[in-house]
C-alpha positions in Angstrom: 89.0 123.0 88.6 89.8 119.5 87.2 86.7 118.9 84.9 87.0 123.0 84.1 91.1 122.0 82.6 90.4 118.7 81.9 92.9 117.1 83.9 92.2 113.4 84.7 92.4 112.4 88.1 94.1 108.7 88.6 93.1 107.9 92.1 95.5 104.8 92.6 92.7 103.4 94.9 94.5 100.6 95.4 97.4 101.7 97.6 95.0 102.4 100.6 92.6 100.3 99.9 95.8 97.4 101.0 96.1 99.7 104.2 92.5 99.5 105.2 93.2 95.4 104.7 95.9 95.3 106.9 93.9 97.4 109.4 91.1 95.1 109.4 92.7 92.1 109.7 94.3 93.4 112.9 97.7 94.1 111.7 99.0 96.2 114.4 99.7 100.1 114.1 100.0 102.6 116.6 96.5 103.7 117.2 97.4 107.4 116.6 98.7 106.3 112.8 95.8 103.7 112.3 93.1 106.5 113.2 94.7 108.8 110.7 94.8 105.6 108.2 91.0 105.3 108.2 90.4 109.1 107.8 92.6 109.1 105.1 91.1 106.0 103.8 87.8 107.5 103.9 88.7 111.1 102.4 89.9 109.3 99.4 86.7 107.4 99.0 84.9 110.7 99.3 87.1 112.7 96.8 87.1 110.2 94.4 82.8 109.7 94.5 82.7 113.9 94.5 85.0 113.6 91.2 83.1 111.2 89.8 79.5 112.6 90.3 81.2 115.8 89.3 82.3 114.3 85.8 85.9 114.5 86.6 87.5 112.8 83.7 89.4 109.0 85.4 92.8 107.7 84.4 93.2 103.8 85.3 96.6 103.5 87.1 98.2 101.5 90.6 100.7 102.5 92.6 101.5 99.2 93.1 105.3 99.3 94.4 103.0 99.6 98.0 101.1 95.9 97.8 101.9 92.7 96.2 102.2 92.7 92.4 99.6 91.1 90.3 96.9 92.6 92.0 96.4 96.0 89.4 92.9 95.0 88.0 91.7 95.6 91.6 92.2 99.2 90.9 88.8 99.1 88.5 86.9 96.7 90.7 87.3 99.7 93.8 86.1 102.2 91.1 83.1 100.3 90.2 82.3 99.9 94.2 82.6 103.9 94.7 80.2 104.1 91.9 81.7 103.9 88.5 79.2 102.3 86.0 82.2 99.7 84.8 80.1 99.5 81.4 79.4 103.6 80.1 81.9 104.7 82.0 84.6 103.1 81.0 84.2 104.3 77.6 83.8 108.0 78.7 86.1 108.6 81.2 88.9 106.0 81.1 91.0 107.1 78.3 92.6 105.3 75.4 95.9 104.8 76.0 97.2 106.9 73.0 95.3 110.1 74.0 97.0 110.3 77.4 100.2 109.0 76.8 102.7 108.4 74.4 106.2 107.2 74.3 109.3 109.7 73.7 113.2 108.7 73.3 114.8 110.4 76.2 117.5 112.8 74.4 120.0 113.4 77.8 123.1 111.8 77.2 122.2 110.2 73.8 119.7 107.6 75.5 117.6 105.2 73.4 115.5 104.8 76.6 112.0 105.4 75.7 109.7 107.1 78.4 106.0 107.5 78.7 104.4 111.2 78.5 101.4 113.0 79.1 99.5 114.1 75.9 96.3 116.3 75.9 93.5 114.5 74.9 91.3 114.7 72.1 
């Protein structure tokens, strides 16, 4: 249904990719919530490889208010290790900035705020 719409899927990889650190260093969970860590780690891998070899179009973007700042390129790395060619890819799937977003002045209450928004692309 994604690749039929063309919706891009942005997988934010990194957010559980810093859970399945924590778990494997042996940072304690209750074993109930660590089991359903690592399943939900691992259907994330899946869906995103099943997008991927389906020629789901990929966004590039972090959630990264859920591990330590600075660490955003990361996101790309984990694509390339689920199997995104960083080289052909990156020019076909990861948009250019402008043809998925662009900025808009937020008109409630007279605000000068400017706010990023979702464009179709093309």
């Amino acid at each position: 249904m994604m690749k039929a719409r063309g919706t891009y899927l942005v997988p934010t990889l990194m957010a559980p990719d810093y859970l399945r650190q924590k778990l494997d260093a042996g940072v304690y969970f209750p074993p109930k919530i660590a089991a359903k860590a690592r399943d939900a780690i691992a259907s994330i891998q899946s869906m995103f490889k099943r997008a991927l070899a389906k020629g789901v179009k990929i966004g590039l973007g972090t959630d990264a208010a859920v591990y330590p700042h600075g660490l955003n390129a990361g996101e790309f790395h984990l694509m390339v290790d689920l199997g995104m060619n960083p080289w052909t890819r990156s020019r076909q799937e990861l948009p250019p900035t402008r043809s998925c977003s662009d900025w808009t002045t937020d008109r409630l209450a007279g605000s000068r705020q400017r706010w990023p928004t979702l464009l179709p692309y093309g």
